[in-house]
C-alpha positions in Angstrom: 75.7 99.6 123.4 74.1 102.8 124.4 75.2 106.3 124.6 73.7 108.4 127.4 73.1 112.2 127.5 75.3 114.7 129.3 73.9 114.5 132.9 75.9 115.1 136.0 75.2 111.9 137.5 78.3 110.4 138.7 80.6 113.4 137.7 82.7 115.2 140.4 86.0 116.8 140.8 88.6 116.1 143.5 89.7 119.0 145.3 92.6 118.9 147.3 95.4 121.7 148.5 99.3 122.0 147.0 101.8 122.1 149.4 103.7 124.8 150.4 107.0 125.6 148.7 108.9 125.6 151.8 107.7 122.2 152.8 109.0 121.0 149.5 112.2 122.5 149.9 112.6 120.8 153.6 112.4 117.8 151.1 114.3 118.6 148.5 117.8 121.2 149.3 119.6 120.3 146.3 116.8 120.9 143.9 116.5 124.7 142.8 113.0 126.6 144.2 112.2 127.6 140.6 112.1 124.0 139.8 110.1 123.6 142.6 107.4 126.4 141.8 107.5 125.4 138.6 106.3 122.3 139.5 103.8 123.6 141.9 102.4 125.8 139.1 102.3 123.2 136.0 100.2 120.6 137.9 96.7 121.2 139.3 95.3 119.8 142.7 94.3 116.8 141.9 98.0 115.4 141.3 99.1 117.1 145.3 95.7 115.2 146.3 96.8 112.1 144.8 100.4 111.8 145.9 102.4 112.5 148.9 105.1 115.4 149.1 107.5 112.2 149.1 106.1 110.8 145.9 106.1 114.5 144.6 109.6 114.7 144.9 110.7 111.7 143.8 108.8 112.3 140.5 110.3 116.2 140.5 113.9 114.3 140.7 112.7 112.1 137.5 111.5 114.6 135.5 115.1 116.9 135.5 116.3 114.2 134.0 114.5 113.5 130.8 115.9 115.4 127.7 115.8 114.6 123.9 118.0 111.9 124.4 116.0 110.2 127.1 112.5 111.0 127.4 110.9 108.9 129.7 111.5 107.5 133.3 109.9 104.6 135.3 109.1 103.9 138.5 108.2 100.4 139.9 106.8 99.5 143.5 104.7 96.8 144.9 101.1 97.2 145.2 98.6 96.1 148.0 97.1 92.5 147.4 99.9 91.6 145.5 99.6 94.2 143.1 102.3 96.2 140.6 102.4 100.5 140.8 104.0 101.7 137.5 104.5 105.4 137.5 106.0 106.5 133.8 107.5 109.9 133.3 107.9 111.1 130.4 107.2 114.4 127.9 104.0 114.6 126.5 103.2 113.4 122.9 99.9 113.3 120.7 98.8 109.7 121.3 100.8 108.7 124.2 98.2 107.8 126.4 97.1 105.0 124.0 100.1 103.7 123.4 101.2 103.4 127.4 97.8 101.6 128.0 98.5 99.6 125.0 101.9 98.4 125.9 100.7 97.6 129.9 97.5 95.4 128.2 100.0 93.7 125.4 102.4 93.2 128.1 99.9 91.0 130.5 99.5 93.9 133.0 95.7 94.5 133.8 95.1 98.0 135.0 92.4 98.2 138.3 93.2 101.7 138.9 95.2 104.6 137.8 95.7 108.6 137.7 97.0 110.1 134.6 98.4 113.8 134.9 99.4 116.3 131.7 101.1 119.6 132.8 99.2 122.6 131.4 100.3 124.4 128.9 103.2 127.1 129.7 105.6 129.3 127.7 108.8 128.3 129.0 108.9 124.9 129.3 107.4 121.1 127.1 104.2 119.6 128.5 105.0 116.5 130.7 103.3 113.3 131.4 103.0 111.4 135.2 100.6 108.3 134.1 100.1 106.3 137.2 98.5 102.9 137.4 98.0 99.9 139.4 97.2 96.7 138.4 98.1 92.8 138.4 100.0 90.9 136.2 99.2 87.8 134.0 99.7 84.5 136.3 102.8 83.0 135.7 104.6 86.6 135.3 108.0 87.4 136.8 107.4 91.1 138.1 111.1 91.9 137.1 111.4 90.5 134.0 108.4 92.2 133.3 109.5 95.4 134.5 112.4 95.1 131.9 110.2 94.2 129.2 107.9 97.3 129.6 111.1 99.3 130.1 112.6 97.9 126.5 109.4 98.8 124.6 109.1 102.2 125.8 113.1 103.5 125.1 111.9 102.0 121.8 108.7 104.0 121.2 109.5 106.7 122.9 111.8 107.7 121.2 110.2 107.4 118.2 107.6 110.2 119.2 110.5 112.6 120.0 112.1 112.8 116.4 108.7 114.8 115.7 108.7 113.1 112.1 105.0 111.9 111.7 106.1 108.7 110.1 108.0 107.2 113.5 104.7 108.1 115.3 102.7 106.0 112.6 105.6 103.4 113.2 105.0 104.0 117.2 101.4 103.0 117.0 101.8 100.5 114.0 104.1 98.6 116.6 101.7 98.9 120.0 98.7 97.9 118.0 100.7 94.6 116.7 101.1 93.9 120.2 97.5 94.8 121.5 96.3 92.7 118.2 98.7 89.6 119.5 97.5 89.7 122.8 94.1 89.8 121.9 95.0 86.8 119.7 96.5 85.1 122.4 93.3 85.9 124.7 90.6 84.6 122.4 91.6 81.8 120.2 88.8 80.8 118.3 86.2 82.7 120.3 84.5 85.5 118.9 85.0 88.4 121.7 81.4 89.6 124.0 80.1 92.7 123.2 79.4 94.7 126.6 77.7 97.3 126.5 79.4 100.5 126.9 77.6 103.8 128.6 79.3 107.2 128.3 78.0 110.6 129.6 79.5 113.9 128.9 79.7 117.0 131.3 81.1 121.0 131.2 84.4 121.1 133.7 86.2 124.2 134.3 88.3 124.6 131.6 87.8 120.7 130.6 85.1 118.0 129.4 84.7 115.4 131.2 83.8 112.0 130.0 82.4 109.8 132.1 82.6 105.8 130.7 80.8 102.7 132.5 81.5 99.7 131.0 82.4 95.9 131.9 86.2 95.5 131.9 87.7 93.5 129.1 91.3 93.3 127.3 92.6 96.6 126.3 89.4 98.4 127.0 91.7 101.5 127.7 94.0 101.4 124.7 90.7 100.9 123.0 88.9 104.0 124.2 91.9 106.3 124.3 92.6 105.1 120.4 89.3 105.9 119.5 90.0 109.3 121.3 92.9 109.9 120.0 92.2 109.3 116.6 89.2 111.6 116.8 91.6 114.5 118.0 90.9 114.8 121.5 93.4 115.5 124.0 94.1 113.6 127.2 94.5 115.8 130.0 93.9 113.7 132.7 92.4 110.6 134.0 91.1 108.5 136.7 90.2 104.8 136.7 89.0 103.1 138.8 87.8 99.0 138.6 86.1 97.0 140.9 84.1 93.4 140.6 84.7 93.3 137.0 83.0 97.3 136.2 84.8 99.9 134.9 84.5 103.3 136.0 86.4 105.9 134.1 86.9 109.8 134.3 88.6 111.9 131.4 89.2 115.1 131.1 89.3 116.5 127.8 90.1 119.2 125.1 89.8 118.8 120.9 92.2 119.9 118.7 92.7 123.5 119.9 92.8 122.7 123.5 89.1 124.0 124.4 86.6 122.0 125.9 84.1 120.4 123.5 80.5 122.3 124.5 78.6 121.4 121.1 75.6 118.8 122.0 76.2 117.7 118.6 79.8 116.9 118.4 79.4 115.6 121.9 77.0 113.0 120.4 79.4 112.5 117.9 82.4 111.8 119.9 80.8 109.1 121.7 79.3 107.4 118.9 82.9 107.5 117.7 84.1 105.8 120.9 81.5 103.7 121.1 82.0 102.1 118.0 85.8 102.5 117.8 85.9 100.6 121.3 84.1 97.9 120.2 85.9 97.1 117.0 89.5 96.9 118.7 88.4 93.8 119.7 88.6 92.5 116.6 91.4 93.9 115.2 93.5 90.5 115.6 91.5 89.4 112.1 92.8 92.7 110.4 96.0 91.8 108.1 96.9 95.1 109.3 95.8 96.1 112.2 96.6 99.6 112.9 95.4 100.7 109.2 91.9 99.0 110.2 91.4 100.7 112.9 92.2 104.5 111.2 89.8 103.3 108.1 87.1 102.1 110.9 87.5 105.8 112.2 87.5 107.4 109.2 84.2 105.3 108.4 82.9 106.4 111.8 83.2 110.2 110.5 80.8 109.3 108.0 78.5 107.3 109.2 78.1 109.4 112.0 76.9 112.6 109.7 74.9 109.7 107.8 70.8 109.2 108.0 70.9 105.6 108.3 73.3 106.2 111.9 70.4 103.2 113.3 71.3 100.5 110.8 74.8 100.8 111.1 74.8 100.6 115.0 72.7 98.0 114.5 75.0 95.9 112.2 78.0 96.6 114.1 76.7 95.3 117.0 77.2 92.0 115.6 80.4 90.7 116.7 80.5 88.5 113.0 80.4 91.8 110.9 82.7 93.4 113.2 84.8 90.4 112.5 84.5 90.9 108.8 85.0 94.3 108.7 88.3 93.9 110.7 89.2 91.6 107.5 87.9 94.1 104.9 89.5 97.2 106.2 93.3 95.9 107.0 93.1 93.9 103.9 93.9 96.3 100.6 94.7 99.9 99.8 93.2 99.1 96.4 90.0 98.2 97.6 89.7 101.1 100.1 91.0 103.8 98.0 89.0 102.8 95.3 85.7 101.8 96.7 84.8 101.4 100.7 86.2 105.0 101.1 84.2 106.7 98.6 81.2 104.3 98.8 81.5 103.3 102.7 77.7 103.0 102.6 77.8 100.4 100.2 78.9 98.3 102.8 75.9 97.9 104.9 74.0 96.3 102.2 76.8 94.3 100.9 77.9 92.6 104.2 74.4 91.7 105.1 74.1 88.5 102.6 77.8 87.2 103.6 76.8 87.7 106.9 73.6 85.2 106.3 76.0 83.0 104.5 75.7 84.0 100.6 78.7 85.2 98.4 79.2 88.5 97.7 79.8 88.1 93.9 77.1 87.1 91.9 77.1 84.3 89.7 78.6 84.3 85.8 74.6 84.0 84.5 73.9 87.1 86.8 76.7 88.8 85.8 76.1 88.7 82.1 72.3 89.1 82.2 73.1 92.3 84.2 75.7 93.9 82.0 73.2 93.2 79.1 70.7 95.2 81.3 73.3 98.0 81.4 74.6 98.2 77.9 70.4 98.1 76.7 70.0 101.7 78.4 71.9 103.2 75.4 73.5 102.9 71.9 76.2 105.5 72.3 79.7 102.7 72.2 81.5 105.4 74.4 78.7 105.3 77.1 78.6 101.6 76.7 82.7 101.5 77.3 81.9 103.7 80.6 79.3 101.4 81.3 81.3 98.2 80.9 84.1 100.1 83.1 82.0 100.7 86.2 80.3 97.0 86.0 84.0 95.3 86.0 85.0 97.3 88.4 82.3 96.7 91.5 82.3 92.9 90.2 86.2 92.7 90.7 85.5 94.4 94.2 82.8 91.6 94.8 84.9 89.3 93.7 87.7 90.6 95.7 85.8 91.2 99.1 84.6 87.4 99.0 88.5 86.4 98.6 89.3 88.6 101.7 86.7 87.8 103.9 87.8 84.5 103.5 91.1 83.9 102.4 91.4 80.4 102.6 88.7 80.3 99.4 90.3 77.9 97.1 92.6 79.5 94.6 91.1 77.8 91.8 87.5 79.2 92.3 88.6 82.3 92.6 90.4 82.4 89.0 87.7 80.4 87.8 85.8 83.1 88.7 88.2 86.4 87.7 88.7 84.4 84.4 85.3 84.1 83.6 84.6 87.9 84.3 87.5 88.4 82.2 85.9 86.4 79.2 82.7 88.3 79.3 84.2 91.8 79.6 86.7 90.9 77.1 83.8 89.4 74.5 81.5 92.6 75.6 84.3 95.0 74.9 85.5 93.1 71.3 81.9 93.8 70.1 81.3 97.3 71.1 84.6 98.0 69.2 84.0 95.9 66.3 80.7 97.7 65.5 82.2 100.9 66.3 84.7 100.2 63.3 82.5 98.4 61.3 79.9 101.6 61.2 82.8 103.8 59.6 85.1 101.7 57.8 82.5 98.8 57.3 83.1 95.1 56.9 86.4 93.2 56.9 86.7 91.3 53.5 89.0 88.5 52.5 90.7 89.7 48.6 87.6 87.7 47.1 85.3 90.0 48.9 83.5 86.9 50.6 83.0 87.3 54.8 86.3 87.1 57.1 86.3 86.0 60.8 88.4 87.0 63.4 89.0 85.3 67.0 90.7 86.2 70.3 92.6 83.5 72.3 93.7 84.2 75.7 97.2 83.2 76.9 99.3 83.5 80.3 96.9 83.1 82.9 93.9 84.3 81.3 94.3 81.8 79.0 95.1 78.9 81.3 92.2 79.8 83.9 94.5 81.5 86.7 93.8 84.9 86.8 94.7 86.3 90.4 94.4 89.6 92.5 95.9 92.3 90.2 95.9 90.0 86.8 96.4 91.4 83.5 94.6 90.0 80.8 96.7 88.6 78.2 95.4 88.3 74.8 96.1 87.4 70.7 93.6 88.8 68.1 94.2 86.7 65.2 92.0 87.3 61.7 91.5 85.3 58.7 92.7 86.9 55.6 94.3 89.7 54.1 91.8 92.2 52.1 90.0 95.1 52.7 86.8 96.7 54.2 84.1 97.3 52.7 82.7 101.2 54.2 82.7 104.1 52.9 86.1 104.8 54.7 87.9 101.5 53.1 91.0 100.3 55.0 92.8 97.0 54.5 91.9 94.3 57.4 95.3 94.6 58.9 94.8 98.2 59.7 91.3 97.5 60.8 92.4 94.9 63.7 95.2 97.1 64.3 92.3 99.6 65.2 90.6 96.8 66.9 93.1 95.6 69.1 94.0 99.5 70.3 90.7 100.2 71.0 90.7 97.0 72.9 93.3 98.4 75.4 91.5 101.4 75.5 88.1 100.5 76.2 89.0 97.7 79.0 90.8 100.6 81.5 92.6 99.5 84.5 91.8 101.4 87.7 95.6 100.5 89.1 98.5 99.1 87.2 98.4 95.3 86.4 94.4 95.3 87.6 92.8 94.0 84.2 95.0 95.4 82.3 95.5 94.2 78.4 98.4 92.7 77.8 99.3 92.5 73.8 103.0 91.7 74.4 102.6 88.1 73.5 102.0 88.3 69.8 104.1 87.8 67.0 107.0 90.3 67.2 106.1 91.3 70.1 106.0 95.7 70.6 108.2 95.3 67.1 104.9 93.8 65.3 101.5 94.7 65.0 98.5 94.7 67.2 96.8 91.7 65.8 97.8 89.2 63.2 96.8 87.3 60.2 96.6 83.4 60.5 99.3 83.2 58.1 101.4 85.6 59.9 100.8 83.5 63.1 101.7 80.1 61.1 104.6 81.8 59.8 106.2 82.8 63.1 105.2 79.4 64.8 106.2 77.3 62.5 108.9 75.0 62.9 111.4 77.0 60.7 110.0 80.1 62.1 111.5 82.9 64.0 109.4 83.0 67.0 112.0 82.3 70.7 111.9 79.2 72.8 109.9 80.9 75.2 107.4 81.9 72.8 106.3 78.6 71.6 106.2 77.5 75.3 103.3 80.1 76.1 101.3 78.3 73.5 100.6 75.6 75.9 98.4 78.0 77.3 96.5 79.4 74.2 92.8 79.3 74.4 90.2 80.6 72.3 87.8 82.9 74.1 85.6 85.3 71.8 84.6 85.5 67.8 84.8 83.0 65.4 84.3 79.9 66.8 85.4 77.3 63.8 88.1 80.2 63.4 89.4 79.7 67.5 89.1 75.7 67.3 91.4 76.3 64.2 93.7 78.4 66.2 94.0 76.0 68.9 94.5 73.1 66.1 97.5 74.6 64.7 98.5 75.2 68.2 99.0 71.8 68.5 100.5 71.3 65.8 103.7 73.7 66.2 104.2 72.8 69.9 103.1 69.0 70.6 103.6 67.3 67.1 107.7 66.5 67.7 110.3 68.5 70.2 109.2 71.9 69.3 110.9 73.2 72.4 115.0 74.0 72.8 115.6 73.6 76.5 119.0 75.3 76.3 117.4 78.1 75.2 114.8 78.4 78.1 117.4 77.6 80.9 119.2 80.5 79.5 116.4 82.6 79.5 115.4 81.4 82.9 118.9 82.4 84.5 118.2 85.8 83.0 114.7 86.3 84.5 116.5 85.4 88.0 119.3 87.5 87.3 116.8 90.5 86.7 113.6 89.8 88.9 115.1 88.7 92.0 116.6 91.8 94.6 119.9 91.5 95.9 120.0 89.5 98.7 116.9 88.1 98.2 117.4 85.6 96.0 115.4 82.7 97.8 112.8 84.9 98.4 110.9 85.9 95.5 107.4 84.5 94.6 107.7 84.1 91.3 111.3 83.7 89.9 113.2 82.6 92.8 114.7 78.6 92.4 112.0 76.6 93.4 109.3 79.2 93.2 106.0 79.8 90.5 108.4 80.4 87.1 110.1 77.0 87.4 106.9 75.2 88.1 104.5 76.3 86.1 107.9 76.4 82.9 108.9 72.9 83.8 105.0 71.3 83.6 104.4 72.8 80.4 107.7 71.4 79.1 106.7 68.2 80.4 103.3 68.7 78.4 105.3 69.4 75.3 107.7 66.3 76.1 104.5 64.0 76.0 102.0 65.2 74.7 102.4 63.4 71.0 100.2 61.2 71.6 98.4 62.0 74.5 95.4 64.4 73.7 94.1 65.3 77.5 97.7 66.6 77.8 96.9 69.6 75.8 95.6 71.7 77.9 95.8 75.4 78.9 95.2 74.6 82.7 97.2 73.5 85.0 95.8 71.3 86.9 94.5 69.1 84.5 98.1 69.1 83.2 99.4 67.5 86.1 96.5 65.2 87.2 97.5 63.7 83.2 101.0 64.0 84.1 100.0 61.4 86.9 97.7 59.2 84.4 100.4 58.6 82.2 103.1 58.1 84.9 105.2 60.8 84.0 104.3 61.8 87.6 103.5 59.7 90.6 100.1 60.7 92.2 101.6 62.2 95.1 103.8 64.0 93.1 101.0 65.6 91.3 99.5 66.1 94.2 102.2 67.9 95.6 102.9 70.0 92.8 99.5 71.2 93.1 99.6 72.0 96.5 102.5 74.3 95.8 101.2 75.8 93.3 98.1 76.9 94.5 100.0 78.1 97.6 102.5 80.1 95.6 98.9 81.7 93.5 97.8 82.4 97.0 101.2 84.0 97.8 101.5 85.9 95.0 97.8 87.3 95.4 98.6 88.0 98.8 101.5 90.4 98.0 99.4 92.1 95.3 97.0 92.7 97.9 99.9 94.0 100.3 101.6 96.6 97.6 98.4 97.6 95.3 100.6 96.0 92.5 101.2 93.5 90.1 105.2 93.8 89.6 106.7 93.2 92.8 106.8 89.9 93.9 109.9 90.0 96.5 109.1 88.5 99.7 109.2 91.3 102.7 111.8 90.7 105.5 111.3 88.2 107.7 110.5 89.7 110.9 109.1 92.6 109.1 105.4 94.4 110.1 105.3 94.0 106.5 105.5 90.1 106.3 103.1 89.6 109.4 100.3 91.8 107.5 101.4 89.2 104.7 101.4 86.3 106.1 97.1 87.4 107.8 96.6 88.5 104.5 96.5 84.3 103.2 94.8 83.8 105.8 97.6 82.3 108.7 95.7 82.8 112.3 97.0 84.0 115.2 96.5 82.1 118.6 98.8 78.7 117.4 101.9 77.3 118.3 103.5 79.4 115.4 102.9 83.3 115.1 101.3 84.1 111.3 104.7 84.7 109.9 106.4 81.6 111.2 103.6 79.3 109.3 104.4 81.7 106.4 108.3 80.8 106.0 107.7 77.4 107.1 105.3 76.5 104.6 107.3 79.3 101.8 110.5 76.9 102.6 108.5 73.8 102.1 107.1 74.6 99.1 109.6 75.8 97.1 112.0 73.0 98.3 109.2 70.6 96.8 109.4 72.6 93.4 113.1 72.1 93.4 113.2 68.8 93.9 110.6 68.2 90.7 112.7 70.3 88.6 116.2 68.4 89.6 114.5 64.7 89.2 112.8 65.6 85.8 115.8 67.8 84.6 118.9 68.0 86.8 119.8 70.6 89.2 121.2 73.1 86.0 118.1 73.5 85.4 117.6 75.7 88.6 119.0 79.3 88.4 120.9 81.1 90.5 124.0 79.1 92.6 123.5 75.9 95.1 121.0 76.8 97.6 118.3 74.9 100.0 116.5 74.3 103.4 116.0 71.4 105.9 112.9 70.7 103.5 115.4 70.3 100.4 117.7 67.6 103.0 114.8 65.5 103.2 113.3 65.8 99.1 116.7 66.5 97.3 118.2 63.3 95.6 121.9 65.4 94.6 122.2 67.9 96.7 126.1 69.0 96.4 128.3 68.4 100.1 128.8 71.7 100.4 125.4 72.7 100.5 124.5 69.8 102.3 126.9 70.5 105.1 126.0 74.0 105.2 122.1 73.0 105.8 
């Protein structure tokens, strides 16, 4: 790519003469003169040099008739060669140049030549648009049905730009760059797009600038140089293009964002470093999950990097269709990740994308990772400057983390909570010791009554516990001590009061940058919010012990206790009497839990939506991940490898013991790592943990989904179609495990299923049946 100095080489203006009023009116009677001089005056030469008093006319008769209601017109002819003329009328809107161009390319129409016209600016009367172009369609295109389709698109955007509400022109250009992004799709398959280069000079006109842009032609080259434009500021004011054997020849005339001319060397630089880049990057927006939000945080970027000293390396990099590729991913992919980090560190990037780029991982390993927090926390002794510390190392290894998943979202979902998990456990253990010796320096050391030594231990439970930690995972936790007594400081409190303190300034030393993101989750002790922060051993015995108090629901989360950090002989005891409450006899009342899982249904699920939640719909994470644990409960009496916290393991013991068949098992895992990868996905999508309703189908919302996990463009099936497909299947597999292991009451929510549930359900009622 390369960027040439203003010169006038190649830069010219077409003079031509406007006719005379009275030859218009021989033309046109019925149309009133000030109508025709106002015509005359709004549009310079160039437009009377360009088309014939006929053609003027007839786009004079077009333009009376465009109003609020009806904002565009379009005129179709044949072309020479076998060619399409498209002439669109229509008022004149910030952007609209990029979105016609967008709609032709997405459409299948490749422009060879065109003349764009905007009215000047008057007093009396709106700006207008006559954007003219030639070009040929796809092979295999019906001109008319064509015609009809471009027609369709533009009443629908159009529109949209006249309410003047700035969120129907995001919609406007949300919807064109799907398209462009499709088409592009469509275009490449597998291929990663050529890189031509791209030369732009930059000249004073009277009373414009004129760009002048070489290049080789390729899809959407126009949408993606008047974007780039656009999103820079710059006003369209009228264009010329012209192709021929495959080179693109270009003249724009422009104005920024007051309507003068741009004169400053500088910003000219700017501006075509912006398009430059910006031009090159559309390309690869069909790998964004969201295309249009890519492309505004690539421009936003481009602000930045253009002011920055390193300009080289970064034109360097991004001449590498692979990193473009990969930044496409990055920048569509979360608002978390760009809020929080690429926006405010963009330059990070450069040196972060080079090792993926080479094949390596972002992330470092769990050695690395602990050897460099111990690095951190060595610098000082000061437990608040520690916390802070700790903070700002979880944070840019979650983004590591985070960046590997996007940039390849097919990762499996089990290294990816391997890896969150164990981050998790050496945060969690980093942050239990900073507050523990914070305590213990005022109120010194717990004490059993006896005054000998007391340990203390923290178990994880919910998926920290069983190994599954996602995108936007809490951290669930129990801190559990040995014995009542008191400490031993100068400030003496009794042990319960110090892992009170303990626990709090657990939750407040581990801080969560957004809700849900690594935060602590206490809620899963004894009591709940009614009881205190931490609890004895004997308090924990008390509540899960066969007699004791503690809900149906509460003894099933025990399945996925762990011990993670303290006392060692203290955890393994934990995890002993785990056992024992849960797996020695039927510990569990089903009644209770089917009630309690109609409730969660009842509750979590929206209106309407009731088949289409990721976690608590029928057939869907809640009943899967419930029912195994129930079955590890069921059989686990004798069967040691049973007990286990993960999930997997669970169900390849399930299969060992023939509770399961082996492709039972195997199915079961399949959906549930697909409904992790789900449920991650939507995190990703909303920035939050909480909901976990699927967007409408058809939705822009669903399609940025659907790329998020990773679905590719360019198949038999569009993103979202794999999405539902495989959503249907999956669930319907679910379903059918829950009915043939505990009857169809056992599902919540009233008689429901899919083709996929025809084929795997054993007792599906007629009604439903026939229905399907």
């Amino acid at each position: 790519m390369t960027a040439g100095r203003e010169s006038a080489h190649g830069l010219r203006q077409i003079k031509g003469m406007k006719p005379a009023i009275d030859d218009l009116r021989r033309l046109a009677p019925d149309l009133q003169p000030e109508l025709l001089c106002e015509h005359l005056d709004r549009l310079d030469d160039n437009y009377f040099q360009t088309f014939t008093p006929q053609q003027t006319m007839a786009h004079l008769r077009k333009l009376t008739a465009l109003s609020h209601d009806h904002p565009m017109e379009v005129i179709f002819a044949p072309a020479a060669d076998g060619g399409q003329a498209c002439t669109i009328l229509a008022f004149d809107y910030s952007s609209v140049f990029s979105l016609i161009t967008g709609l032709l390319s997405s459409t299948g129409f490749n422009i060879l030549s065109g003349e764009i016209f905007t009215s000047k600016r008057t007093d009396t009367s709106r700006r207008i648009i006559i954007d003219h172009f030639v070009g040929r369609l796809a092979p295999g295109t019906d001109a008319a049905a064509w015609s009809q389709e471009l027609q369709r698109h533009l009443r629908e955007l159009l529109p949209l730009l006249e309410s003047g509400q700035s969120a129907n022109a995001v919609r406007a250009r949300h919807l064109v760059n799907e398209m462009v992004a499709a088409r592009l799709a469509d275009l490449q398959q597998d291929d990663l797009p050529v890189l031509y280069p791209v030369h732009i000079e930059a000249a004073p006109l009277a009373g414009y600038t004129r760009l002048l842009v070489l290049s080789q032609d390729t899809p959407a080259f126009l949408y993606a140089m008047s974007s780039a434009l656009a999103l820079q500021g710059i006003s369209i004011e009228r264009v010329r293009i012209r192709t021929a054997a495959g080179r693109i020849t270009d003249e724009i005339d422009v104005l920024d964002r007051q309507g003068r001319p741009l004169t400053d060397p500088d910003k000219l630089d700017q501006l075509k470093f912006s398009v430059l880049l910006t031009k090159q990057f559309t390309y690869f927006l069909t790998h964004a999950p969201d295309p249009y939000t890519a492309l505004c945080r690539f421009e936003q970027m481009v602000e930045n990097i253009i002011q920055a000293p390193r300009q080289g390396e970064w034109l360097a990099l991004l001449s590498r269709p692979d990193a473009l590729q990969e930044l496409a991913r990055l920048l569509g992919a979360s608002d978390f990740i760009w809020e929080d980090f690429i926006r405010l560190q963009y330059e990070t990037l450069l040196p972060i994308l080079q090792p993926h780029l080479n094949g390596q991982n972002l992330a470092h390993s769990h050695e690395e990772q602990a050897d460099r927090l111990r690095t951190l926390l060595n610098r000082t002794n000061d437990p608040d400057e520690q916390c802070r510390l700790l903070n700002d190392f979880k944070d840019r290894e979650l983004f590591l983390l985070d960046m590997d998943h996007i940039l390849d979202p097919r990762t499996e979902v089990r290294a990816f909570a391997e890896a969150l998990t164990k981050l998790a456990e050496l945060v969690i253990t980093t942050a239990a010791d900073i507050v523990f010796q914070r305590l213990t320096a005022r109120y010194g050391q717990p004490r059993t009554v006896a005054g000998l030594p007391l340990s203390w231990a923290i178990f994880g439970l919910g998926k920290f516990g069983g190994a599954a930690m996602g995108y936007a995972s809490d951290i669930e936790l129990l801190l559990i001590y040995s014995d009542n007594g008191r400490t031993d400081g100068r400030e003496p409190i009794s042990n319960a009061e110090f892992f009170n303190e303990m626990a709090r300034g657990l939750t407040e030393s581990v801080r969560a940058k957004r809700e849900g993101i690594f935060h602590i989750d206490l809620r899963l002790r004894p009591y709940g919010n009614s009881g205190p922060l931490a609890c004895s051993l004997e308090s924990f015995c008390r509540y899960y012990a066969p007699d004791g108090p503690a809900h149906a629901y509460e003894r099933l989360a025990l399945v996925r206790m762990r011990a993670v950090t303290g006392d060692s002989s203290l955890g393994a005891r934990g995890e002993r009497l785990r056992d024992e409450f849960i797996y020695a006899g039927q510990s569990i009342d089903l009644a209770a839990l089917q009630t309690l899982r109609r409730r969660q249904f009842e509750e979590k699920t929206a209106r309407g939506q009731t088949t289409q939640n990721a976690k608590f719909s029928p057939g869907a994470l809640v009943d899967l991940e419930y029912d195994v644990q129930i079955l590890q409960v069921m059989h686990a009496a004798g069967t040691p490898g049973l007990r286990t916290p993960r999930i997997h393991q669970a169900l390849a013991a399930l299969a060992d013991l023939g509770v399961l068949t082996p492709a039972e098992s195997r199915e079961l895992a399949g959906a549930y790592y697909f409904l992790r990868r789900l449920i991650n996905g939507l995190r990703m999508l909303r920035g939050s943990a909480r909901d976990l309703n699927l967007p409408p189908a058809g939705s822009p919302e669903f399609a940025h989904l659907a790329r998020r996990m990773g679905y590719r463009r360019g198949g038999p099936l569009e993103p979202e179609q794999q999405l539902r497909v495989e959503f249907a299947t999956q669930t319907a597999i679910v379903r059918a495990f829950v009915e043939n292991h505990f009857g169809r009451a056992a599902l919540p929510g009233p008689p429901d299923g899919n083709l996929a549930d025809l084929a795997l359900s054993e007792s599906m009622p007629e009604n439903v049946r026939d229905r399907i």
